[in-house]
C-alpha positions as protocol buffer text, in pm:
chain_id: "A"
residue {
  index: 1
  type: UNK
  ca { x: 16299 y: 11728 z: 8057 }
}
residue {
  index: 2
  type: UNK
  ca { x: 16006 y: 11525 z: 8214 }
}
residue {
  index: 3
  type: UNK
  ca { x: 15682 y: 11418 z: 8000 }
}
residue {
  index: 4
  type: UNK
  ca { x: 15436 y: 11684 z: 8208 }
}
residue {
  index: 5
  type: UNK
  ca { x: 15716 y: 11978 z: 8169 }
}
residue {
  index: 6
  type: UNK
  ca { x: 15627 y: 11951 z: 7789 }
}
residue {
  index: 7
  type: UNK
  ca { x: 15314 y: 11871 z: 7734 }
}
residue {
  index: 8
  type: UNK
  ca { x: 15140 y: 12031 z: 8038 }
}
residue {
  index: 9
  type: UNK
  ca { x: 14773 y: 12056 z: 8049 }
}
residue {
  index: 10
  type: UNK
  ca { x: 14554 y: 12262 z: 8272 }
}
residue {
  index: 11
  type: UNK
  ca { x: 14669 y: 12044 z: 8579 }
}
residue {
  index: 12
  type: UNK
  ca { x: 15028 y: 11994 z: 8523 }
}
residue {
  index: 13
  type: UNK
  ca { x: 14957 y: 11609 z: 8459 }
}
residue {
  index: 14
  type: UNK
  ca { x: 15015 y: 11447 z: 8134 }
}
residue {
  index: 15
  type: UNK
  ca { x: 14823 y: 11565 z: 7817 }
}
residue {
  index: 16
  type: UNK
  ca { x: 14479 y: 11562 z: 7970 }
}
residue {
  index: 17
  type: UNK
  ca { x: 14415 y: 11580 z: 8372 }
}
residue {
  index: 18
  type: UNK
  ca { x: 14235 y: 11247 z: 8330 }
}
residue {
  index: 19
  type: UNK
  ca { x: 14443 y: 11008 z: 8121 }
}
residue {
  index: 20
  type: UNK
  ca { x: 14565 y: 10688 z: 8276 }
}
residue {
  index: 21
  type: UNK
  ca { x: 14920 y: 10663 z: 8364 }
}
residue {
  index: 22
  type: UNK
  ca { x: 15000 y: 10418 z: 8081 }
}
residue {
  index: 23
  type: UNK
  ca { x: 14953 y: 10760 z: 7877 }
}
residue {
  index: 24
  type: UNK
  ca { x: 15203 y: 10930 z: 8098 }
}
residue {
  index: 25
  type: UNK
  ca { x: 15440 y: 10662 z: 8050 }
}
residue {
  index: 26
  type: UNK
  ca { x: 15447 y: 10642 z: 7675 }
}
residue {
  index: 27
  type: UNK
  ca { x: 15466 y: 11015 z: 7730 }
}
residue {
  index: 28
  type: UNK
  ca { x: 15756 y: 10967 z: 7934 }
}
residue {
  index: 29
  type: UNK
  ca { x: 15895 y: 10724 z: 7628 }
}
residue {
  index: 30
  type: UNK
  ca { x: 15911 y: 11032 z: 7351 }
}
residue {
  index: 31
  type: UNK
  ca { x: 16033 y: 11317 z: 7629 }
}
residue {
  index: 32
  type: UNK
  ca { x: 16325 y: 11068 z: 7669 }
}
residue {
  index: 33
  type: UNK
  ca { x: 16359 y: 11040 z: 7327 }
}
residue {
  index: 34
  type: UNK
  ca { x: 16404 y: 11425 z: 7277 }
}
residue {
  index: 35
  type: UNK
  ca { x: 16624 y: 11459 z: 7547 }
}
residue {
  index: 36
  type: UNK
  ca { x: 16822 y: 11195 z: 7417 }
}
residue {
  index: 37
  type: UNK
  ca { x: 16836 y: 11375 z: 7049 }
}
residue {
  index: 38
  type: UNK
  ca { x: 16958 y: 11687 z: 7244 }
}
residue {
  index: 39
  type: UNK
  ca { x: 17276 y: 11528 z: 7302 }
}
residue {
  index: 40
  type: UNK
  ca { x: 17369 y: 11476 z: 6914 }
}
residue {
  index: 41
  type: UNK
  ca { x: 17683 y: 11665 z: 6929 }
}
residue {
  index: 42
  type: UNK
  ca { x: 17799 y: 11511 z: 7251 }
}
residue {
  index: 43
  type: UNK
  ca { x: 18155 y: 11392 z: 7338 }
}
residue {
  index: 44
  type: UNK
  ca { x: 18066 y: 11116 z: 7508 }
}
residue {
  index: 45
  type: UNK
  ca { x: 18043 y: 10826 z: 7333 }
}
residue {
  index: 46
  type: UNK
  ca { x: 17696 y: 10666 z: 7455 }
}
residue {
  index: 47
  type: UNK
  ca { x: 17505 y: 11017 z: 7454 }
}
residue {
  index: 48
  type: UNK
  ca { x: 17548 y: 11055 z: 7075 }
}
residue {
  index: 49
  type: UNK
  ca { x: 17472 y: 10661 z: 7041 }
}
residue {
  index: 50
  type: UNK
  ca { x: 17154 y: 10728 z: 7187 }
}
residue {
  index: 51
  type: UNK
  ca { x: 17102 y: 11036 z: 7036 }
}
residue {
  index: 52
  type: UNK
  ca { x: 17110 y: 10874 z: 6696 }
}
residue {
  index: 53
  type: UNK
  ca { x: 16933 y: 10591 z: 6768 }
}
residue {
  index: 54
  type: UNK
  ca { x: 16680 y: 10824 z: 6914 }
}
residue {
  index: 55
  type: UNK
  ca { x: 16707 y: 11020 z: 6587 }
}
residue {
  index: 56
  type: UNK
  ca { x: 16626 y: 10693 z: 6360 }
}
residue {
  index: 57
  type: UNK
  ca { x: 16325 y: 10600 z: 6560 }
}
residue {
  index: 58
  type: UNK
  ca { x: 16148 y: 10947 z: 6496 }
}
residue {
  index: 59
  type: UNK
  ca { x: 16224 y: 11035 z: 6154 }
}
residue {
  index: 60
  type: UNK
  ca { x: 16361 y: 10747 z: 5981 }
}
residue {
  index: 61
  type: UNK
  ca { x: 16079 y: 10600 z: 5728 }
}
residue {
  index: 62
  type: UNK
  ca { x: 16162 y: 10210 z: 5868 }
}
residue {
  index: 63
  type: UNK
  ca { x: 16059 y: 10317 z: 6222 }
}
residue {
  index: 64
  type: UNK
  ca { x: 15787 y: 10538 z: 6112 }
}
residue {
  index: 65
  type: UNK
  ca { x: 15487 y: 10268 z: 6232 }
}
residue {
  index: 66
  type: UNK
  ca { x: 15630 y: 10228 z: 6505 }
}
residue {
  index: 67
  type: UNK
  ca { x: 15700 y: 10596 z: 6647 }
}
residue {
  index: 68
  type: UNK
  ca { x: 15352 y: 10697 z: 6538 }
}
residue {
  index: 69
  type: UNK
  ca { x: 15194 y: 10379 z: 6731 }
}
residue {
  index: 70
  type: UNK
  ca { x: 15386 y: 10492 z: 7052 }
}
residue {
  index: 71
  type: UNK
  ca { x: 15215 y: 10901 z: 7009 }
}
residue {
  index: 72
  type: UNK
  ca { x: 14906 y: 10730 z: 6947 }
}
residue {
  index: 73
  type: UNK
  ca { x: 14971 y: 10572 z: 7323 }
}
residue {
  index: 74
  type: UNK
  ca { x: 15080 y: 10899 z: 7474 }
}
residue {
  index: 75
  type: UNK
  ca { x: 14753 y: 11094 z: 7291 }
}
residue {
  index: 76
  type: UNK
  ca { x: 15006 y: 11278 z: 7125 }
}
residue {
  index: 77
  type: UNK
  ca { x: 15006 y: 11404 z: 6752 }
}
residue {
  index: 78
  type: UNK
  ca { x: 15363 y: 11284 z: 6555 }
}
residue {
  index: 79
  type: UNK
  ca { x: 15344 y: 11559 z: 6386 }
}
residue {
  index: 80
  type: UNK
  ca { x: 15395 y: 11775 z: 6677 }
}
residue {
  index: 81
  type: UNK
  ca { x: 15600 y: 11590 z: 6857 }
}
residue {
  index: 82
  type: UNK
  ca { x: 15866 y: 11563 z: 6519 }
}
residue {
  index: 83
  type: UNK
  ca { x: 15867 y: 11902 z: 6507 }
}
residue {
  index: 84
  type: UNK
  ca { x: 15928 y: 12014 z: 6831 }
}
residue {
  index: 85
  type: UNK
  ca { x: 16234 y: 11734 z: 6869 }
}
residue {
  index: 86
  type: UNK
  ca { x: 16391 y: 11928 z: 6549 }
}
residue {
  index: 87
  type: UNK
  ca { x: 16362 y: 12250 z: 6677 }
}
residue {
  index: 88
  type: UNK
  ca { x: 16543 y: 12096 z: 7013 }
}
residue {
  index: 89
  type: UNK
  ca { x: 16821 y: 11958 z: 6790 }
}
residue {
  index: 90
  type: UNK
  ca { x: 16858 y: 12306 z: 6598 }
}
residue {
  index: 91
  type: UNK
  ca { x: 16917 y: 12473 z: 6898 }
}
residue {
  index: 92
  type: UNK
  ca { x: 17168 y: 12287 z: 6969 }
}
residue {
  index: 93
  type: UNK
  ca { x: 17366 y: 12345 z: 6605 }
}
residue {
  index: 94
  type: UNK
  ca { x: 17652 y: 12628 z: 6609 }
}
residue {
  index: 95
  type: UNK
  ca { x: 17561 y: 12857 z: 6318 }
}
residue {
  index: 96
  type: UNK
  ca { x: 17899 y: 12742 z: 6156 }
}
residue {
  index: 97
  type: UNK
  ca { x: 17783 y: 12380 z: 6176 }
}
residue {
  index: 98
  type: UNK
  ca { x: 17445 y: 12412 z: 6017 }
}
residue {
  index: 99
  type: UNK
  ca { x: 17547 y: 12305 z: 5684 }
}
residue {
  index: 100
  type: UNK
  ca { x: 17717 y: 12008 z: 5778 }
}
residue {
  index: 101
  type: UNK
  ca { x: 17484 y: 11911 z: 6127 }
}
residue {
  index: 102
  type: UNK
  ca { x: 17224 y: 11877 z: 5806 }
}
residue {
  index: 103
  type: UNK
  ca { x: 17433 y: 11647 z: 5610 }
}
residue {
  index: 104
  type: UNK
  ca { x: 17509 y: 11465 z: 5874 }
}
residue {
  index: 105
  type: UNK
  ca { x: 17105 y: 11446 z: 5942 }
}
residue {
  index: 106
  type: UNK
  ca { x: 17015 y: 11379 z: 5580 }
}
residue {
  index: 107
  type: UNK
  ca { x: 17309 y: 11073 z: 5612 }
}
residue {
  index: 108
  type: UNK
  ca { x: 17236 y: 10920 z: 5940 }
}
residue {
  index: 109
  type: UNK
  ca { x: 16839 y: 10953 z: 5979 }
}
residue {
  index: 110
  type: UNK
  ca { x: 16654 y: 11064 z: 5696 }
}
residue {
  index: 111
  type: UNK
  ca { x: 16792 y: 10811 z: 5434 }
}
residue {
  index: 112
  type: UNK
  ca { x: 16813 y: 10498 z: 5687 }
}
């Protein structure tokens, strides 16, 4: 789930076929983060640690500054990049979890 996979330009290198590779790297920084939110429902122990705590930094108002600082590095709009780490974790939901996967959002991110 590399940075350049998701936000490819016309190169294949980071967001823009010049930007330095500090961009890349803070790039590099939210890809992790969504691949770490894609392992919410995980067994393991550690994957849905870091899954949450990759959860909180995105969407939870306290972190807010500082997730929209580290887009700002990776010329990325928070916006975007919220919405396409939701639509990761959706995908992940069984249709019979839905309603509580949200609770269990609105609980452990939203309200934190």
């Amino acid at each position: 789930f590399p940075y350049t996979t998701l936000f490819r330009s016309a190169n294949g290198e980071g967001n823009e076929p010049n930007d330095p590779l500090e961009v890349e790297l803070w790039g590099e920084v939210i890809a992790r983060a969504i691949e770490d939110l894609a392992h919410w429902f995980s067994t393991n122990h550690t994957d849905s640690k870091l899954s949450r705590q990759a959860a909180r930094w995105m969407f939870s108002p306290i972190h807010e500054g500082d997730f929209i600082q580290v887009c700002a590095f990776a010329n990325m709009d928070h916006d975007f990049v919220r919405d396409m780490a939701q639509r990761r974790w959706k995908q992940k939901v069984k249709p019979e979890w839905v309603e509580v996967a949200t609770i269990l959002w609105e609980k452990e991110v939203t309200r934190c």
